[in-house]
C-alpha positions as CSV (number, residue, x, y, z in Angstrom):
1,X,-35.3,-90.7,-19.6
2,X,-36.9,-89.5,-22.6
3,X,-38.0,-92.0,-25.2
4,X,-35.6,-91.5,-28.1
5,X,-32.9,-91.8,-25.3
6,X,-34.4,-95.0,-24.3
7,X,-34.7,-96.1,-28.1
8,X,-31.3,-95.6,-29.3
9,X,-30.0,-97.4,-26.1
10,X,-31.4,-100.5,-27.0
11,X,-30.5,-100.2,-30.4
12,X,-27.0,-100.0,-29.4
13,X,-27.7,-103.4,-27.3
14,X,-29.1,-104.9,-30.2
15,X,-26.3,-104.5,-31.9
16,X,-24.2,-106.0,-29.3
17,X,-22.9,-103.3,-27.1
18,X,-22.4,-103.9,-23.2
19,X,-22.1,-101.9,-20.4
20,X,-23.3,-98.4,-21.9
21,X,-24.8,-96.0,-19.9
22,X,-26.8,-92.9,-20.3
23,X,-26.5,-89.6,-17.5
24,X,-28.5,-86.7,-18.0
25,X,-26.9,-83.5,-16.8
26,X,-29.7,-80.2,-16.7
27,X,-31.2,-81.0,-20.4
28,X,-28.2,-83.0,-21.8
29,X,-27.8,-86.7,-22.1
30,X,-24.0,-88.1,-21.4
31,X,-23.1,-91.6,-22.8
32,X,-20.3,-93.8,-20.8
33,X,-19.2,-97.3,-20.9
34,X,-19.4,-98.6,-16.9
35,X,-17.7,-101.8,-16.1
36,X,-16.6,-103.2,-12.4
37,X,-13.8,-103.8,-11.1
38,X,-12.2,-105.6,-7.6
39,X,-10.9,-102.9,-5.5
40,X,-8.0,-105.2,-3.3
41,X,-8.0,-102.3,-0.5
42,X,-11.8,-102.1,0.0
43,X,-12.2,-105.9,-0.7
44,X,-15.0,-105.6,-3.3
45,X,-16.4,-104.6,-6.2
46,X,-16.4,-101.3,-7.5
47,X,-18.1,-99.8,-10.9
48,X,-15.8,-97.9,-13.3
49,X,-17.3,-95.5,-15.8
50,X,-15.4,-93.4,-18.9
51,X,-16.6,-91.1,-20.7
52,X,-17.9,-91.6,-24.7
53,X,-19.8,-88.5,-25.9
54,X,-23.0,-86.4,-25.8
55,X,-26.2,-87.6,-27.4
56,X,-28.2,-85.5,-29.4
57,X,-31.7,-86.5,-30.4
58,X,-30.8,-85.6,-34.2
59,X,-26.9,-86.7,-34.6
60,X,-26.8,-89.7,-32.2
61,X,-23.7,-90.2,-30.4
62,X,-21.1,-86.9,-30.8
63,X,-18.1,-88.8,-29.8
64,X,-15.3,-86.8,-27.4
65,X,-12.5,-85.8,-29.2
66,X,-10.6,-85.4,-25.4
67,X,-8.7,-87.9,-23.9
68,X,-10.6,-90.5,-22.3
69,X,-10.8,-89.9,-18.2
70,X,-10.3,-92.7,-16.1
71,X,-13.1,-93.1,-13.1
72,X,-10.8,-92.4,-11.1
73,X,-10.6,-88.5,-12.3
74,X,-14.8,-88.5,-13.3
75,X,-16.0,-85.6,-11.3
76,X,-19.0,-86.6,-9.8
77,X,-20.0,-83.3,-7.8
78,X,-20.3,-79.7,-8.6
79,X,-20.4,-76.2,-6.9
80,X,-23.5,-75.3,-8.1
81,X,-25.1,-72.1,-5.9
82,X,-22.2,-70.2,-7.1
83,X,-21.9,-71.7,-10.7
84,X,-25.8,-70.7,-10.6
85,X,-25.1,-66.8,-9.3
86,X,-22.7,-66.5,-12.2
87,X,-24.6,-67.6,-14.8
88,X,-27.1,-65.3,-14.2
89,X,-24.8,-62.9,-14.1
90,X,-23.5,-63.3,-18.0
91,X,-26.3,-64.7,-19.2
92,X,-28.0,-61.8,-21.2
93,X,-24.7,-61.5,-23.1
94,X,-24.7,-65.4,-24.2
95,X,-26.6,-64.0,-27.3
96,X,-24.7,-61.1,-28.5
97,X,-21.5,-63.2,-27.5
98,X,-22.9,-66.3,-29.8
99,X,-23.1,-63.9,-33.0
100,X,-20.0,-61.7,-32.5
101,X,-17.4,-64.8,-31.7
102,X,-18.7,-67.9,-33.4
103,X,-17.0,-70.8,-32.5
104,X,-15.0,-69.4,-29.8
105,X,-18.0,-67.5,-27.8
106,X,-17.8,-70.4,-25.3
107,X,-14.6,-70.1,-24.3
108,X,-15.4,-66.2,-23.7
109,X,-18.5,-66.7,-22.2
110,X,-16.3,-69.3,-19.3
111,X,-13.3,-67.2,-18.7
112,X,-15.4,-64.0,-18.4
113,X,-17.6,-66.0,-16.1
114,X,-14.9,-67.5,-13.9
115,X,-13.1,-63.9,-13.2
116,X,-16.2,-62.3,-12.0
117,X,-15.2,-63.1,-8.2
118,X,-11.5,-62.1,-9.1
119,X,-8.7,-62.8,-11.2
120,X,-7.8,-65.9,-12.2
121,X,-4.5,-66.7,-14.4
122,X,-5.0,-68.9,-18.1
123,X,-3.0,-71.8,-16.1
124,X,-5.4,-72.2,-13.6
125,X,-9.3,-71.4,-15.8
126,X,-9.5,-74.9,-16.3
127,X,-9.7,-76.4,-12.9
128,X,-11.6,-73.4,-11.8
129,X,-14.1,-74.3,-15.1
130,X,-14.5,-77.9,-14.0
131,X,-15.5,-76.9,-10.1
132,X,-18.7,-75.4,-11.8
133,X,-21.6,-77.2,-12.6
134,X,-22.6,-77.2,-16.3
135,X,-25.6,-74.8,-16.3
136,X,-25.0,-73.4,-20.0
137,X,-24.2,-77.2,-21.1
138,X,-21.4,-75.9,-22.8
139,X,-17.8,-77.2,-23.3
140,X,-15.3,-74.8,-24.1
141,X,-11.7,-75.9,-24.5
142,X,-10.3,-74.2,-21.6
143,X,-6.7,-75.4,-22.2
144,X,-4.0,-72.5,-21.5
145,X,-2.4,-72.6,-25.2
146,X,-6.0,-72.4,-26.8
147,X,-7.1,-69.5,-24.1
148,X,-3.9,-67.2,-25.0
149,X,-4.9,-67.9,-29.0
150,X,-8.7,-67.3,-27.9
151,X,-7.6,-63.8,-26.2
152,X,-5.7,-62.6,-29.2
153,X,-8.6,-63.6,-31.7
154,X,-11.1,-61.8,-29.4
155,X,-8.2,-58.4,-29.6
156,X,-8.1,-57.9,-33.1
157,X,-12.1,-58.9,-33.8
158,X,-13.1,-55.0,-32.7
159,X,-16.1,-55.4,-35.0
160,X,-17.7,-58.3,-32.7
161,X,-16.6,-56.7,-29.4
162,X,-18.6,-53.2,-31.3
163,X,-21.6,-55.6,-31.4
164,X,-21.5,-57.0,-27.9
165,X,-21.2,-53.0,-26.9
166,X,-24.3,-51.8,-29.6
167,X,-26.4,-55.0,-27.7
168,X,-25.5,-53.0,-24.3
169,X,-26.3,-49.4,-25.7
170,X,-29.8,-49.4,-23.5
171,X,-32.2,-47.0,-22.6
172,X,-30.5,-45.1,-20.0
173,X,-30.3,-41.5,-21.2
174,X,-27.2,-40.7,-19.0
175,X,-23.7,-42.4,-19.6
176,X,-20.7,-42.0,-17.0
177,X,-17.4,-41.6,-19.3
178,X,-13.7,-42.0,-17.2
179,X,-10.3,-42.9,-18.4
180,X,-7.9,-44.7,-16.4
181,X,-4.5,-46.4,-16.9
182,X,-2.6,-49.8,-16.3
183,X,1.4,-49.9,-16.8
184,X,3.4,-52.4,-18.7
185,X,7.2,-52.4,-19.6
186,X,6.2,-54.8,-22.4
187,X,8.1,-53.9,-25.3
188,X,5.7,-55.4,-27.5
189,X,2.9,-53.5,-26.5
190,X,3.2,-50.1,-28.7
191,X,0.2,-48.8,-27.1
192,X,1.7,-48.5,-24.3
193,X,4.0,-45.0,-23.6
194,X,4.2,-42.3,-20.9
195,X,1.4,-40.3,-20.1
196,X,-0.7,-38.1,-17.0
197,X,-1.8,-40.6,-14.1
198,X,-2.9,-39.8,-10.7
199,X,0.0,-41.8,-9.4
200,X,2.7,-39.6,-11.0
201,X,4.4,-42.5,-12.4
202,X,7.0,-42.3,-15.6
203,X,5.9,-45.9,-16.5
204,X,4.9,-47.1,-20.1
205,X,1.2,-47.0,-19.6
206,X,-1.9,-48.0,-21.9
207,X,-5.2,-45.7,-21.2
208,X,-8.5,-47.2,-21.4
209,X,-11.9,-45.4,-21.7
210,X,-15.1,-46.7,-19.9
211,X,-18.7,-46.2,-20.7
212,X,-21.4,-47.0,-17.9
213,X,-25.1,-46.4,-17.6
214,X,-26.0,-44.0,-15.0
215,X,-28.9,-45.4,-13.4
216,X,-27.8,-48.9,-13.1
217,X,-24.0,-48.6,-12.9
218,X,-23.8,-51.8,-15.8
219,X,-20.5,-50.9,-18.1
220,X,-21.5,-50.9,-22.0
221,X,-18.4,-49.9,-23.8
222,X,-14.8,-50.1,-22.9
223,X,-12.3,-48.4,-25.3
224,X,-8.6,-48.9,-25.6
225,X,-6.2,-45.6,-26.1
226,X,-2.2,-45.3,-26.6
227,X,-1.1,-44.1,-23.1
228,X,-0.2,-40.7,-24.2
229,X,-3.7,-39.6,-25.3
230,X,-6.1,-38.9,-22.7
231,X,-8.2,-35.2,-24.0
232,X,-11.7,-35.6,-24.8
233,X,-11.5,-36.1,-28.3
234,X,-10.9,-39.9,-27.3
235,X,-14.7,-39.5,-26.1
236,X,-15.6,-37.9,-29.1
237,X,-14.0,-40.7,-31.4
238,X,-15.3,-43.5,-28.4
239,X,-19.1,-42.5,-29.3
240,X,-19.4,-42.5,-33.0
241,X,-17.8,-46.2,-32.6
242,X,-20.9,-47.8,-31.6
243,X,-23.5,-44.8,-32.2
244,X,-24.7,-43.5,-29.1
245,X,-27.4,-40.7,-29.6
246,X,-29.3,-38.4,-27.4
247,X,-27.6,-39.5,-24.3
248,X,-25.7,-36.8,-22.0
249,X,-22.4,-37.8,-20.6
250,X,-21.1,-37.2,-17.1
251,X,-17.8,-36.4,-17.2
252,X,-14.8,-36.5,-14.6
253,X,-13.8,-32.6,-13.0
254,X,-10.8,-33.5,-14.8
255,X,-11.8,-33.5,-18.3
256,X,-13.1,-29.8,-17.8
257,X,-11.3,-27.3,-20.1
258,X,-12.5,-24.5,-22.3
259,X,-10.9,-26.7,-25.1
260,X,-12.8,-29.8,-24.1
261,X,-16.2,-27.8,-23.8
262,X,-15.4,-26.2,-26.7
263,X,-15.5,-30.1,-28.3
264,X,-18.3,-31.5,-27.0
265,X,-20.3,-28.9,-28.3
266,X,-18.9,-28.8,-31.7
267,X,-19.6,-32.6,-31.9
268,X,-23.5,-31.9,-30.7
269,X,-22.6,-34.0,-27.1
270,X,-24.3,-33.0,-24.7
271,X,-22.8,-33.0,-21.2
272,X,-22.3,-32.4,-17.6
273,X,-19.0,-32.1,-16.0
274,X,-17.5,-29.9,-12.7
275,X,-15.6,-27.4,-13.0
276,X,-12.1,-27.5,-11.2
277,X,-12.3,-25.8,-7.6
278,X,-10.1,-22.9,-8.7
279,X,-11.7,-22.1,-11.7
280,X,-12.7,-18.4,-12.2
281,X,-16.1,-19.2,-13.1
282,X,-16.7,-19.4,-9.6
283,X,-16.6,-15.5,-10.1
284,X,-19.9,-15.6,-11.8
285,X,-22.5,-14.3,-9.8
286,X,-25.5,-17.3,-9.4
287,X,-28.3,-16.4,-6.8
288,X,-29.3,-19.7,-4.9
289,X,-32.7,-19.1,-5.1
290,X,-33.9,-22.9,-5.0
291,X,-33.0,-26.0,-2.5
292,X,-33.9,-29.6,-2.5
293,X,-32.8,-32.0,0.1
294,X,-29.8,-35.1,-0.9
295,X,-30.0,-37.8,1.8
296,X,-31.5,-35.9,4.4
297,X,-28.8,-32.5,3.5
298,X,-30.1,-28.8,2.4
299,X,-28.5,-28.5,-1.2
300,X,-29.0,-24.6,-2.3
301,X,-29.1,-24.3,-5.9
302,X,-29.2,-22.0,-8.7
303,X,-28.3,-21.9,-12.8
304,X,-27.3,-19.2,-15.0
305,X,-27.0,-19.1,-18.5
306,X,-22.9,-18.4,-19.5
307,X,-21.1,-18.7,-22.9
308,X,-23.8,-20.7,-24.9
309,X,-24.0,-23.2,-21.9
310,X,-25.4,-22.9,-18.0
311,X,-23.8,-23.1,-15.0
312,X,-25.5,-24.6,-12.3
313,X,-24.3,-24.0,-8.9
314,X,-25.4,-25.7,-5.4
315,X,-24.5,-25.5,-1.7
316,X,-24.0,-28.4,0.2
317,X,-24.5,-27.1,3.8
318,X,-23.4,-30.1,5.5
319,X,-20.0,-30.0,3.5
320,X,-20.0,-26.4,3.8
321,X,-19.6,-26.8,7.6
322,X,-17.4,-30.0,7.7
323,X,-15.0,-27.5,5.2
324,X,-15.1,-24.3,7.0
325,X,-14.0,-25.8,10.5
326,X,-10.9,-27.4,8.1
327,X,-9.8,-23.8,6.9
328,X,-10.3,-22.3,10.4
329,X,-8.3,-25.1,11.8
330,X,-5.8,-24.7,9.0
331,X,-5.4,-21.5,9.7
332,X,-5.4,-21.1,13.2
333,X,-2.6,-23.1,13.0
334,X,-0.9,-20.9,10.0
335,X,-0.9,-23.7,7.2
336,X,-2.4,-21.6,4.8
337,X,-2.3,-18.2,4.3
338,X,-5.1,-16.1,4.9
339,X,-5.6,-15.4,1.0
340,X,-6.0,-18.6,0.6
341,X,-8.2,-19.1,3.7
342,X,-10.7,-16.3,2.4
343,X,-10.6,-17.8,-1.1
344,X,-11.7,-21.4,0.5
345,X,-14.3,-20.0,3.0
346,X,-16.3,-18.2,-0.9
347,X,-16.0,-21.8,-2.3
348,X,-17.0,-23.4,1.1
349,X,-19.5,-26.5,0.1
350,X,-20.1,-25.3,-3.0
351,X,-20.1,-27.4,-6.2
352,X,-20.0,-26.0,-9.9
353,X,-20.8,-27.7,-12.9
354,X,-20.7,-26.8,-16.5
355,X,-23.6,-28.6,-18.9
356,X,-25.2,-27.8,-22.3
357,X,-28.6,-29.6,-21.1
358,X,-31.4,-27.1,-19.4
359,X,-33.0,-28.9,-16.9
360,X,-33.6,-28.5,-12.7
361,X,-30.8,-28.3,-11.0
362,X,-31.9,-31.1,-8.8
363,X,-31.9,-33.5,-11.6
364,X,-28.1,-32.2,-13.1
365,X,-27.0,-32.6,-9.4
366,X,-28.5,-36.2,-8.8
367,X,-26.8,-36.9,-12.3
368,X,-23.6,-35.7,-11.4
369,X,-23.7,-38.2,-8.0
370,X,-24.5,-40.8,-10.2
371,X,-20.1,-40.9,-10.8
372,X,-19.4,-41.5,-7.2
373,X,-20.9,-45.6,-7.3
374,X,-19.3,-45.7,-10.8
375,X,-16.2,-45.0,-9.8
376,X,-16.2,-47.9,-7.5
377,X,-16.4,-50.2,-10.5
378,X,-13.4,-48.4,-11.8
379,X,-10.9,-49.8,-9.2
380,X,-12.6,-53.0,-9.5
381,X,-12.1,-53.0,-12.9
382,X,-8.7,-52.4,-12.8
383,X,-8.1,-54.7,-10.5
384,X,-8.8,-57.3,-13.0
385,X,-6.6,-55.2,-15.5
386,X,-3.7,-55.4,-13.4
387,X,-3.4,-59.1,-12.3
388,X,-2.8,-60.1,-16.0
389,X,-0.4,-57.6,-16.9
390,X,3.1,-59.0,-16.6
391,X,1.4,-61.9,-19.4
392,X,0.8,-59.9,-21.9
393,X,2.8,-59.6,-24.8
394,X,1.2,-58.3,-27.6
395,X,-1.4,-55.3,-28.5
396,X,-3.8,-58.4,-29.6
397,X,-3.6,-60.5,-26.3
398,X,-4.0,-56.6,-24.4
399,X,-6.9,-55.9,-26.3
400,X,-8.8,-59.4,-25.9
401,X,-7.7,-59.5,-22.2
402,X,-9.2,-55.3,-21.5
403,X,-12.8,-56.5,-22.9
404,X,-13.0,-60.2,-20.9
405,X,-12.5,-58.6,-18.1
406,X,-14.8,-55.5,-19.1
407,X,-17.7,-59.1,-19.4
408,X,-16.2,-59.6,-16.0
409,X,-16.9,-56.4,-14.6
410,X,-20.6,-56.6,-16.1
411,X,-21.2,-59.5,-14.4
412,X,-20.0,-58.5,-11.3
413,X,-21.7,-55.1,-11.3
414,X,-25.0,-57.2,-12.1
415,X,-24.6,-59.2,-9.0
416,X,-23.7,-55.9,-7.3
417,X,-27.2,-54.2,-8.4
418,X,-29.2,-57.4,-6.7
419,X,-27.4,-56.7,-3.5
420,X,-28.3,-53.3,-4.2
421,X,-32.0,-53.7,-4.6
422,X,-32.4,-55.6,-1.4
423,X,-30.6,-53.4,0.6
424,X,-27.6,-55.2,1.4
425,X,-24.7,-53.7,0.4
426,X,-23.9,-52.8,4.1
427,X,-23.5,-56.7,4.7
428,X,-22.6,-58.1,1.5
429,X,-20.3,-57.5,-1.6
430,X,-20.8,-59.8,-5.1
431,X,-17.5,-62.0,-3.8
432,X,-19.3,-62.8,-0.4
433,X,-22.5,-63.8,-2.4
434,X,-20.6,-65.8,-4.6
435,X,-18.5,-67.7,-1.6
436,X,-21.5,-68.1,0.2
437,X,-23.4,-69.7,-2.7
438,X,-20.5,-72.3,-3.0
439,X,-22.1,-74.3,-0.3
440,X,-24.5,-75.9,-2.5
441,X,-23.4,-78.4,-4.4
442,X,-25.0,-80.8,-7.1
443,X,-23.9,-84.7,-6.5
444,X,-24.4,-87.3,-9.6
445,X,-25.5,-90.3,-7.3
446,X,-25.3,-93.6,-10.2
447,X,-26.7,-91.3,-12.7
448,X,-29.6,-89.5,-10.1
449,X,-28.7,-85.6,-10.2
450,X,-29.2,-84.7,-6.0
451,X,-28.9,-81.3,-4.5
452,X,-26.9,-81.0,-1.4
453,X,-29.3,-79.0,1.1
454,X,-29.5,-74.9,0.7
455,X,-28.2,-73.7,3.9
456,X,-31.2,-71.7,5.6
457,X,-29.2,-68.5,5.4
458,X,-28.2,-68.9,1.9
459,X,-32.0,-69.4,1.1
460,X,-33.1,-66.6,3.0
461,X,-30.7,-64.4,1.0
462,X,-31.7,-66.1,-2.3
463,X,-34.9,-64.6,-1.6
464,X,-34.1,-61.7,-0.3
465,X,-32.2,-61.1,-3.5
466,X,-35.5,-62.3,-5.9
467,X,-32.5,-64.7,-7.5
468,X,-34.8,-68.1,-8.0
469,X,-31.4,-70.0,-8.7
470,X,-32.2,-73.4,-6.5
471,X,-35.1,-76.0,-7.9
472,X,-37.9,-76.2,-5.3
């Protein structure tokens, strides 16, 4: 123990108090009162310690203000691999979440942190809190009632989630852009009305718009919409919110219009987005006089300048062949007709896109397959989005619960990047790291902090991984 630890413990002795005891947990010292007792079933005696306060080297004893736990409920071991993996995840946002929330940025900082691996409802963050070991040192009040009020705080303070997206506005000169949907029949959600989905449904629905970085897939802005509105203007709006500059967006095929080109340029965006497959533009005549190879496939390429933008069109051959035995098959068998089989077979493997930047076609083509891992985080996102749903009754609770989970799905697409980088995402997802990382546990043994052992195969993936998580 330190020496002002040791110092003010005897001073409490002089003064006449028994039985204290000081634990130290990571950097911070606990204070309990221990005392023994006769246990009649195991026919001795047993020590019994309860809980005081924390000790801090310039306040002395900060005395709990929580109901005193019995011995009996004293936790005295801790996941801590996992508890590890998800710290690590969030940690770079502790920062931007201290100065945007204030006294309630713990209780953020925990339930984003305990979602990561799924959903998990307000009833249950506490118990799922308490498994953890305390990494951050922090103890956020994790009580249902105070989570709901946290939620709604967090909803209506859009001026500290607009910081915690400005810290995430990086370097990455390419942003993926996408709106989705999640349905409510909440009343009391006005947000919520009928809309376009991709399901068809005629459900009260509330749009959200997400921003990602291209390179490494981490989300930096989520933005909430009233289910009706889904044109590009929303993006338009979305970007002077938190200011991003010089970055070129990669839309979805269906944002393209002449309308929403026609925006993006008048608001100085600059863009990439496909064209839908029966647009006329097609038409345009676009020599494929360059290739580069995607994955071991022969792309043909070419660009052509076209209404104040450029076109730039490529040739998949592999899809070209994989989508010309479809339309012969398809035809053979008289599904379509043959108009529409000679349209397909001119449009065979061919991809157009639409973009206001001049640059290699390569390079706008390895942009535009930058959406398809994105996308992925989408339905993982939504995921989230939908568990929580059928509890929310307010625009203030929807709002706070949308950016949580957006912390969520940063964290998770952070553990997602290290699986990446190792080359692992053939054998492992972020919920099978964090599952496997449960096995290690940290045991309070009479006040000595002990790791259990680190299960060869969770160390050799700890290093595989470059995660440094468990003490040597």
């Amino acid at each position: 123990m330190e020496e002002w630890v040791n110092n003010w413990l005897a001073k409490q002795r002089e003064l006449g108090e028994k039985g204290l005891e000081i634990k130290k947990f990571s950097n911070g010292h606990y204070v309990y009162r221990s005392t023994t007792y006769w246990d009649k079933e195991l026919k001795k005696r047993r020590k019994k310690s309860v809980y005081i306060g924390k000790l801090d080297i310039n306040k002395g004893l900060i005395e709990s203000q929580k109901t005193v736990i019995s011995s009996k409920r004293v936790r005295s071991i801790w996941e801590y691999g996992n508890a590890a993996l998800l710290n690590y995840a969030i940690q770079d946002l502790k920062p931007l979440l201290q100065t945007a929330f204030g006294e309630i940025w713990e209780e953020v900082y925990a339930l984003a942190l305990i979602r990561i691996a799924g959903y998990v409802p307000l009833k249950r963050a506490n118990l799922a809190w308490e498994k953890l070991y305390p990494i951050e040192e922090i103890t956020p009040s994790m009580n249902p009632k105070n989570l709901s009020k946290v939620l709604k705080e967090v909803g209506i303070n859009r001026k500290g989630q607009n910081h915690v997206f400005s810290g995430l506005n990086s370097e990455d000169k390419q942003l993926v852009y996408d709106l989705s949907a999640i349905f409510t029949r909440s009343e009391a959600i006005n947000f919520a009305e009928k809309g376009y989905n991709k399901e068809h449904f005629h459900i009260p629905q509330v749009n959200f718009a997400l921003f990602c970085t291209a390179n490494d897939n981490l989300p930096t802005m989520v933005r909430i919409l009233p289910g009706s509105v889904r044109d590009v203007k929303s993006l338009a709006l979305s970007v002077q919110e938190i200011g991003v500059e010089n970055k070129t967006l990669i839309l979805d095929r269906g944002f393209y219009s002449q309308g929403s080109i026609k925006t993006l340029n008048e608001h100085k965006l600059s863009f990439v987005i496909p064209t839908k497959r029966n647009s006329t533009l097609y038409n345009e005549q676009i020599n494929l006089s360059e290739h580069f190879f995607y994955h071991e496939r022969l792309i043909k390429c070419g660009k052509k300048e076209y209404g104040g933008n450029i076109l730039y069109l490529f040739e998949d051959s592999e899809m070209k062949k994989e989508e010309e035995y479809t339309l012969y098959k398809q035809h053979d068998e008289n599904k379509i007709t043959s108009k529409t089989f000679n349209k397909g077979l001119e449009k065979a493997g061919k991809i157009l896109l639409v973009s206001n930047v001049d640059l290699a076609p390569e390079n706008v083509f390895l942009m535009y397959k930058k959406r398809d891992t994105v996308e992925k985080h989408y339905d993982t996102y939504k995921s989230i989005l939908e568990a929580d749903k059928l509890y929310l009754q307010d625009n203030e609770s929807l709002f706070g619960h949308i950016f949580i989970s957006f912390l969520s799905l940063y964290g998770y697409v952070k553990i997602q990047n290290c699986i990446r980088k190792a080359n692992l995402t053939s054998k492992y997802s972020p919920r099978d790291l964090i599952e496997q990382f449960r096995k290690v546990y940290m045991m309070d043994l009479d006040g000595k902090m002990i790791f259990t052992e680190v299960p060869k195969k969770i160390g050799e993936m700890e290093k595989k991984l470059n995660l440094k998580l468990f003490p040597k």
